[in-house]
C-alpha positions, 0 to 999 in steps of 0.5 A: 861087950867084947867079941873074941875071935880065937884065931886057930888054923891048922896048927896052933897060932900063937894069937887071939883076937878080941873085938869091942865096939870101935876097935880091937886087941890082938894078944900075941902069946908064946912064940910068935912067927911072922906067919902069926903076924900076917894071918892076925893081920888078914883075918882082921882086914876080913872081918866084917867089924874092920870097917867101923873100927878106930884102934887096934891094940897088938899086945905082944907082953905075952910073947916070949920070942918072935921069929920073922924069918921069911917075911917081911915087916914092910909086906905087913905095912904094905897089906895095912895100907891096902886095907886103908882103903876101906878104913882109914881112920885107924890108930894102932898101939903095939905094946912091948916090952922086949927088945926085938919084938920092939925093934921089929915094931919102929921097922914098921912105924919107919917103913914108908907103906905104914898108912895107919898112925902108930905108937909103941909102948911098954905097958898097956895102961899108957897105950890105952891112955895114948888111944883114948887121948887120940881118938878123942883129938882126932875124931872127936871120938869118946871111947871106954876102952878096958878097964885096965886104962879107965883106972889109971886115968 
C-alpha cells in the first residue's frame, strides 16, 4: 500500500511523493525548478518513513522542462550525503527521457559528494528492474515494487 504525500508550498511544486513500505517515488511533472528539486529533497530527508527506506525512484518523464538556475547539483548531492547518516543503505533511479533533465542527472552521478548509488534510466519498467535486481544483491532484500516493473520481469 502507498502513502502519497502531496508536496505543496506556498505556490504550486511541480511534485509529489508517494511513499511504499521500503522506498519511494517522487513524480516530477510540469516545469520543474531546482527550488522543486531541493524542497523534494528535504521533505523526504524529513519524513519519519526516510530512515527505513532503501530506493527512491525520481521520475521525471512528466517533466516538460527543468530550470536550475540559482542552485546547485552538487548542493543537493551535498544534503544527500548529510542524510547519509541516518540512512545509508539507499539506492536511487532517476528515470529521463529528456536531455538536459538527463545531463543534470550524470552531473550529480559525477559529483564527488553523491553518497547514495545512482542509476539513469529512460523508462521506468528498466529502472524498477535494475532496483529490484540491486536490492536483492546488495541487501539480500526482496521487494514488490509497482506493478508496472512486476510485469516485465
Amino acid at each position: 500500500m502507498a502513502i502519497l504525500h502531496f508536496c505543496r508550498r506556498f505556490i504550486p511544486m511541480s511534485y509529489q511523493i508517494i511513499w511504499y513500505p521500503k522506498g519511494a517515488i517522487k513524480r516530477f511533472s510540469g516545469r520543474v525548478s531546482g527550488s522543486d528539486i531541493y524542497h523534494s529533497v528535504v521533505d523526504m530527508h524529513r519524513d519519519p518513513e526516510f530512515d527505513s527506506i532503501r530506493y527512491v525512484i525520481n521520475d521525471f518523464l512528466a517533466a516538460e522542462s527543468l530550470s536550475f538556475a540559482g542552485f546547485d547539483i552538487h548542493e543537493v548531492a551535498a544534503i544527500d550525503q548529510a542524510a547519509s547518516a541516518s540512512n545509508p543503505n539507499i539506492l536511487i533511479a532517476v528515470v529521463a527521457s529528456k536531455p538536459e533533465i538527463i545531463d543534470l542527472a550524470r552531473e550529480y552521478v559525477e559529483s564527488p559528494l553523491c553518497f547514495y548509488p545512482t542509476e539513469i534510466f529512460s523508462d521506468m519498467a528498466t529502472a524498477e528492474r535494475w532496483l529490484v535486481k540491486s536490492l536483492r544483491e546488495r541487501f539480500n532484500l526482496e521487494i514488490a515494487l509497482p506493478a508496472r516493473a512486476m510485469e516485465a520481469l
